[in-house]
C-alpha positions in Angstrom: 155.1 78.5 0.8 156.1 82.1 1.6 155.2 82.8 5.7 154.0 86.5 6.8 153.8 88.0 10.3 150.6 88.4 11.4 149.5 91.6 13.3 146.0 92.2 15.4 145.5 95.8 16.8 142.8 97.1 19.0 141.9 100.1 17.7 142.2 102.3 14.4 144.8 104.4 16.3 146.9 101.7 16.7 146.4 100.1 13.2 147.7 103.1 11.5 150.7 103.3 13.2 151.1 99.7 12.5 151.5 100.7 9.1 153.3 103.5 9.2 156.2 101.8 11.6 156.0 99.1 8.7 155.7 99.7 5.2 155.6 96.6 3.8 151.9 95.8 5.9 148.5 95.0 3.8 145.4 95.7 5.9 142.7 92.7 6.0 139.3 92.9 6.7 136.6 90.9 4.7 139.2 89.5 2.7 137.5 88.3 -0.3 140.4 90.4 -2.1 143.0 90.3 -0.7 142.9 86.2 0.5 142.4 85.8 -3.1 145.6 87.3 -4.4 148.0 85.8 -1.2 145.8 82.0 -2.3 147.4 82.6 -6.3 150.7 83.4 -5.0 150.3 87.1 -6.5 150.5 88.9 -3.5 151.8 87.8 -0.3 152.6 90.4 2.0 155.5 90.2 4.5 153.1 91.6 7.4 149.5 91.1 6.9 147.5 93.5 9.8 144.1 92.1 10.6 141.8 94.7 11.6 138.8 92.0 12.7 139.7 93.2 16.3 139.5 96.6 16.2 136.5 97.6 18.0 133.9 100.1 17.2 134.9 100.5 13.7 131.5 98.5 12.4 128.9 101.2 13.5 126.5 102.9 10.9 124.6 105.4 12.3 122.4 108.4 10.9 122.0 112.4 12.1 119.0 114.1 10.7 121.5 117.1 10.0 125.0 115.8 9.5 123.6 112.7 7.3 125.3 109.0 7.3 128.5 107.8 8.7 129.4 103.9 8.4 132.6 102.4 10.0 134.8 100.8 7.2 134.6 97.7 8.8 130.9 97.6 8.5 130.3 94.7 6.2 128.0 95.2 2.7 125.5 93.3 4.4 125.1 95.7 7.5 124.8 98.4 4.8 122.1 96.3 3.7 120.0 95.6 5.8 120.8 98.9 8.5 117.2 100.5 9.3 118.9 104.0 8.7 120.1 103.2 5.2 116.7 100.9 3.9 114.9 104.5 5.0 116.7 107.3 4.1 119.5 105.9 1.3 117.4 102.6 -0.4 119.1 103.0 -3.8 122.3 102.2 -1.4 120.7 99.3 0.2 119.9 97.7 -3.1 122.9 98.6 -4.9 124.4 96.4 -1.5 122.2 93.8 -2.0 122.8 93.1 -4.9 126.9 92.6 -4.4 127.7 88.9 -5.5 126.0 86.6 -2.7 125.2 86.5 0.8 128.3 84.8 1.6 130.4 87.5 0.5 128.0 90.4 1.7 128.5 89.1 5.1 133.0 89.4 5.1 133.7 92.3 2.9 133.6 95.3 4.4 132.4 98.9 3.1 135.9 100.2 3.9 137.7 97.5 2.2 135.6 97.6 -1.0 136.7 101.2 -1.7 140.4 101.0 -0.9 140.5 98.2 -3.0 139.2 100.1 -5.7 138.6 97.3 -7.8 136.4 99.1 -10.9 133.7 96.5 -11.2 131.9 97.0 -8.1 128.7 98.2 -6.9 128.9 100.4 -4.2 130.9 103.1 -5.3 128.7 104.1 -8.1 125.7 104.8 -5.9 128.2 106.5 -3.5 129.5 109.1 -5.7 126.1 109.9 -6.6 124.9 110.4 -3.3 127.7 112.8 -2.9 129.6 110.2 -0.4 133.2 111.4 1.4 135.7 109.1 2.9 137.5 109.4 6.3 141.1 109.0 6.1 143.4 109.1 9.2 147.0 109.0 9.5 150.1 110.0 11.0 149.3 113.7 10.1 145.7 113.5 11.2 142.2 112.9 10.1 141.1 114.1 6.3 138.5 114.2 4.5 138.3 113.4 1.1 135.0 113.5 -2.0 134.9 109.8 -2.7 135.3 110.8 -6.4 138.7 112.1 -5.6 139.7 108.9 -3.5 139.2 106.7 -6.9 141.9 107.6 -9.1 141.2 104.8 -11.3 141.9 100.8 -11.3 143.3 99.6 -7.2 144.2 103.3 -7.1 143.0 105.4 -4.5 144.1 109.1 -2.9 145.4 106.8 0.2 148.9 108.1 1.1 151.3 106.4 2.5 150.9 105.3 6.4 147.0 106.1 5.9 143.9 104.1 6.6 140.3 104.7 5.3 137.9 104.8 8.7 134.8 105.7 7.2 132.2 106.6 4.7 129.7 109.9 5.1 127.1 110.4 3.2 125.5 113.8 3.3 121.4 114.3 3.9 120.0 113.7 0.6 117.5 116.5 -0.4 113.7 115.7 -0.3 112.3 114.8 -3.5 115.0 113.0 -4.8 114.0 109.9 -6.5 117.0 107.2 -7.7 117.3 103.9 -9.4 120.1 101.3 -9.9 120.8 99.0 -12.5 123.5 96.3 -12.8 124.2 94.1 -15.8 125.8 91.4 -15.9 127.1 89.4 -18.4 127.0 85.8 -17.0 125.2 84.8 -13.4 123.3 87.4 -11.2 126.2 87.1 -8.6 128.9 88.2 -11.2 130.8 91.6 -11.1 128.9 93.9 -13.3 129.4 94.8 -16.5 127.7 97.9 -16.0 126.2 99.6 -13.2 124.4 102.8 -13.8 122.7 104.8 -11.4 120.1 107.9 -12.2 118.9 110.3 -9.9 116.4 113.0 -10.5 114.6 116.2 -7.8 111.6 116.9 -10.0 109.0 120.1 -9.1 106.1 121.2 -11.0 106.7 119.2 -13.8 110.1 120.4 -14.3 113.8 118.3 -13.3 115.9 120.9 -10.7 118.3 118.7 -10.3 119.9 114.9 -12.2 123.1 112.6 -10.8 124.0 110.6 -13.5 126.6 108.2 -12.6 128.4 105.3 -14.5 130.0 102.4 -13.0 132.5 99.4 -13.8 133.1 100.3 -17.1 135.9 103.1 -16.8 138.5 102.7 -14.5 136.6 104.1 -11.8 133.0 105.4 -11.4 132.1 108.2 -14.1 129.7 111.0 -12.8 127.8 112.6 -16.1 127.7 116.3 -15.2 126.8 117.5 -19.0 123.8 114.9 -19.0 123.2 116.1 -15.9 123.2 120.0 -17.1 121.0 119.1 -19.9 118.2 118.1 -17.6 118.5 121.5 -15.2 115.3 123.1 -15.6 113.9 121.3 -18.2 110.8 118.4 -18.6 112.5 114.5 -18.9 110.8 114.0 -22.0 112.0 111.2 -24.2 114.2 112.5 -26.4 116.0 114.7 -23.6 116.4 111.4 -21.8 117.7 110.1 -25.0 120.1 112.5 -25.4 121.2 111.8 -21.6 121.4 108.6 -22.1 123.9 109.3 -25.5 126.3 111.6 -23.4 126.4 108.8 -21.2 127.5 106.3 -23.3 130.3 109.3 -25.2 132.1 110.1 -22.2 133.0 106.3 -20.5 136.4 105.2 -21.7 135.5 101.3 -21.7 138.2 98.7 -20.2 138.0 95.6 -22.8 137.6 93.0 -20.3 136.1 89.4 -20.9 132.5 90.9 -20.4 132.7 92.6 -23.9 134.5 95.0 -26.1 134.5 98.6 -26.0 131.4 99.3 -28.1 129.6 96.5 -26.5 130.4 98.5 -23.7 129.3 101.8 -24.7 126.3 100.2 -26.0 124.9 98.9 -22.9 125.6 102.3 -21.2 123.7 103.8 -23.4 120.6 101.7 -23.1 120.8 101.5 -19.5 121.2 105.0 -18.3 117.9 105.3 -20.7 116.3 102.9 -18.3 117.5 104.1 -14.9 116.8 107.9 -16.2 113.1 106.9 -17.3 113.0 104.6 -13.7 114.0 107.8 -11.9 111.9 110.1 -13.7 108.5 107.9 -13.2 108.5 105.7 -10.7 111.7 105.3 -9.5 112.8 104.2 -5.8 113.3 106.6 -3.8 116.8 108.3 -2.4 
């Protein structure tokens, strides 16, 4: 069995220049990926840096002006169940709760669920509709990055070399806003989804002024819908226009055939859900 060097900084400062003195380092966090891949013999990394340590990297916290900020090494479950989150982001804290089990909530972290980039998660679908940003810092600096540019597509991410993701903003979300979730899945209801859409819609007098339409783990990464979304400016979500939504929704994903279905199995169930979550957000739907 292959050995590796185990490394345990401090502090985030110290973990990126842990990588960039040593290129051939994997960051751990949670995990549930990564232990995975070195348990299968598919990936074992000479230096494996554990960033359990680090201190101060967990902390969500919320500014009525400036919006959300969560530490990557805040787990799914402190996304959860975080007061700030359940009251001013809820579609977030479902589209948490409903990651895999409790087990796995509680190790893998927000951080490490979007560098992995693995295409069938949760999380980053409601992200990039809520207009979410990613920290990055690094031997240059600190960036900041849409977290629709970070996702590139399948474990591929806007990360540069010697970088490290240190958290997740997520900008005020404009009153009104109403939002819902949906994940299928194609075998248990702690299975990767097959689909995860999520519909967002500001309504006044009547009329939608603005609609985030936003497809997940179908496509090698999250698909936002901006013509669906230009067809509702303005307009009244009646049926059909929700229909047609919907349709534009189900046109524009490039499907991965995967064991959860073919591509126009795929396509399909896009298509029916982003009718649901647009009629969920349109009605009655939970709120932003």
């Amino acid at each position: 069995m292959r050995r590796f060097e185990l490394l345990e900084p401090r502090s985030l400062d110290e973990a990126w220049q842990l990588l960039a003195d040593r290129e051939d380092a994997k960051f751990i966090a949670g995990g549930t990926a990564l232990l995975i891949l070195i348990k299968q013999g598919i990936l074992v990394p000479p230096v494996l840096v554990n960033l359990k340590k680090v201190t101060g990297a967990n902390e969500i916290t919320f500014d009525s002006n400036k919006g959300l900020r969560v530490g990557a090494l805040a787990s799914i479950f402190d996304v959860e169940t975080s007061a700030a989150v359940k009251s001013y982001y809820p579609v977030l804290a479902h589209a948490c709760h409903v990651v895999a089990n409790i087990r796995i909530r509680n190790l893998a972290t927000i951080g490490g669920n979007l560098a992995h980039a693995d295409y069938q998660s949760d999380p980053p679908t409601v992200l990039i509709a809520l207009g979410a940003r990613v920290e990055l810092i690094g031997s240059e600096g600190t960036r900041d990055l849409p977290l629709e540019e970070f996702l590139l597509g399948s474990y591929e991410t806007a990360l540069r070399p010697g970088e490290l993701l240190s958290a997740v903003t997520v900008p005020v979300c404009p009153a009104g806003f109403q939002a819902n979730y949906i994940k299928f899945t194609t075998r248990s209801s702690e299975d990767r989804p097959c689909a995860g859409i999520v519909a967002m819609v500001r309504s006044e007098n009547g009329l939608c002024r603005e609609a985030r339409l936003v497809i997940g783990a179908v496509s090698t990464a999250p698909v936002r819908v901006r013509m669906a979304e230009d067809f509702a400016r303005g307009q009244k979500l009646t049926p059909e226009l929700i229909q047609e939504m919907a349709a534009e929704a189900a046109r524009v994903v490039d499907p991965i055939e995967d064991l959860r279905g073919p591509a126009d199995y795929k396509r399909h169930i896009v298509g029916v859900l982003a009718r649901r979550a647009l009629e969920a957000a349109a009605g009655k739907g939970e709120g932003a």
